[in-house]
C-alpha positions in Angstrom: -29.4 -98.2 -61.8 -26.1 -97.1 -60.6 -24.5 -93.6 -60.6 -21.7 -95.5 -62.6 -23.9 -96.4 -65.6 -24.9 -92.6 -65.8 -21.0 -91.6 -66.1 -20.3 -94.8 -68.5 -23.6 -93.7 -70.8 -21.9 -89.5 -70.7 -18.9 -91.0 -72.0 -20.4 -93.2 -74.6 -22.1 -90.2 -76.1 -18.8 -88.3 -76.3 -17.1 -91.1 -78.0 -20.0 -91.4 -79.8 -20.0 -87.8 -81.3 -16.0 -87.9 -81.6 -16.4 -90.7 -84.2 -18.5 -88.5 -86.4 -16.4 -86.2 -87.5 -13.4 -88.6 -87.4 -15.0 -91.0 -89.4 -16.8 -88.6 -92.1 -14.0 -86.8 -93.0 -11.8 -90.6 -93.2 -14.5 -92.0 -95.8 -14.5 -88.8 -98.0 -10.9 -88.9 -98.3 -9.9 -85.7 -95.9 -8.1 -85.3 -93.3 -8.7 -83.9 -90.4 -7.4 -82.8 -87.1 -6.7 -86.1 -84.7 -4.2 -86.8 -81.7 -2.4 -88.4 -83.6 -0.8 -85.5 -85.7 1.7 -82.6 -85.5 1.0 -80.3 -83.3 -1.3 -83.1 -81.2 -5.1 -82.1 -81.9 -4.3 -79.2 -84.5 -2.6 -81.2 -87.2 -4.1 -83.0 -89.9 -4.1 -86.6 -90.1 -4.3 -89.0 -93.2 -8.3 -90.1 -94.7 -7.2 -93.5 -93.3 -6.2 -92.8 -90.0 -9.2 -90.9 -89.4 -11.5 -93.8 -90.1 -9.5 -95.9 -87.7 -9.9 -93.2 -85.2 -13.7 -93.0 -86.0 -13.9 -96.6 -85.8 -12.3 -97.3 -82.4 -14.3 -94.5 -80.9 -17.6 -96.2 -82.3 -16.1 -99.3 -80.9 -15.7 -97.3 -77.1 -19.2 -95.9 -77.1 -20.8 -99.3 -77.9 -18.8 -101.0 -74.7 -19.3 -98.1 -72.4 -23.0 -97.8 -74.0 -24.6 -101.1 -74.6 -22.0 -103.4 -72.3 -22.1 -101.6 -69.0 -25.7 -101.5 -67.0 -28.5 -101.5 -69.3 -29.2 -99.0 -71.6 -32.4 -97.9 -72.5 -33.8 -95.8 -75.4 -37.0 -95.2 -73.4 -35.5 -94.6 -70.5 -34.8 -90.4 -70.4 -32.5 -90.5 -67.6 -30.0 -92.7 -69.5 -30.6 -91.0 -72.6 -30.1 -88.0 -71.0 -26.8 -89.0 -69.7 -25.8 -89.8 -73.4 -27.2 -86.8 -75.0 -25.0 -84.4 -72.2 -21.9 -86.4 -73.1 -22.6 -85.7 -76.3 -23.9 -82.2 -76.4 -20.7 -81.7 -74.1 -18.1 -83.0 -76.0 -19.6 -81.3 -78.9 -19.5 -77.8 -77.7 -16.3 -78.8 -76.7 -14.8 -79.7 -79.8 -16.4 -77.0 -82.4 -14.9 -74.2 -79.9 -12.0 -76.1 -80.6 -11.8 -76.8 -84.2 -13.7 -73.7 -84.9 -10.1 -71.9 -84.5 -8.6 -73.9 -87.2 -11.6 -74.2 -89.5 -13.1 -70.7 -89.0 -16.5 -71.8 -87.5 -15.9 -69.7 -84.1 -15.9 -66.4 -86.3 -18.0 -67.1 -89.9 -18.2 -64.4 -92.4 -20.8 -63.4 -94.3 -21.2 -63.6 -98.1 
C-alpha cells in the first residue's frame, strides 16, 4: 500500500460526507448552502442543484475510494484514512454551517 492511497481514501471520506448533507436536503426539496450560491458557501442553492452537488460528490468518493489502490473494509488503516477524511471534513463543515443554521450556539427550550 502506498502513502498515496491513504491521501486518495481521506479524501474520499470528505466527499463522501459532503454528499450527505447536499444530497438530503436536494431530495426533500430544501436548499441548502453550496458553492454554487451568493455569497459562495453561505447562500442557499435550489433542491435541484443540491442533489447534483450530492451526486457528483458521491461520484468523487467512489473514484478516489474504490478506483485508486485497493480499498478494504477490513483493513483499519484504510478505513481509518476514510473515517479522518470524514470526521475532518465534518468538524469542518458544522463549525461552518453552524453560523448560518445556529448549531455552533443552540438554545435551550
Amino acid at each position: 500500500m502506498q502513502w498515496i492511497d491513504y491521501v486518495s481514501y481521506l479524501f474520499g471520506g470528505a466527499f463522501l460526507t459532503n454528499a450527505v448533507p447536499h444530497f438530503v436536503s436536494g431530495v426533500m426539496g430544501r436548499p441548502f448552502q453550496s458553492p454554487f450560491a451568493t455569497p459562495r458557501g453561505e447562500g442557499h442553492s435550489s433542491s435541484t442543484v443540491n442533489v447534483l452537488w450530492g451526486f457528483l460528490n458521491l461520484v468523487i468518493c467512489y473514484l478516489l475510494v474504490i478506483r485508486v489502490g485497493d480499498f478494504d473494509l477490513r483493513s483499519t488503516a484504510d478505513v481509518v484514512a476514510l473515517g479522518l477524511g470524514a470526521l475532518l471534513i465534518g468538524l469542518f463543515t458544522a463549525r461552518h454551517f453552524g453560523r448560518f443554521n445556529g448549531g455552533n450556539s443552540p438554545v435551550d427550550g
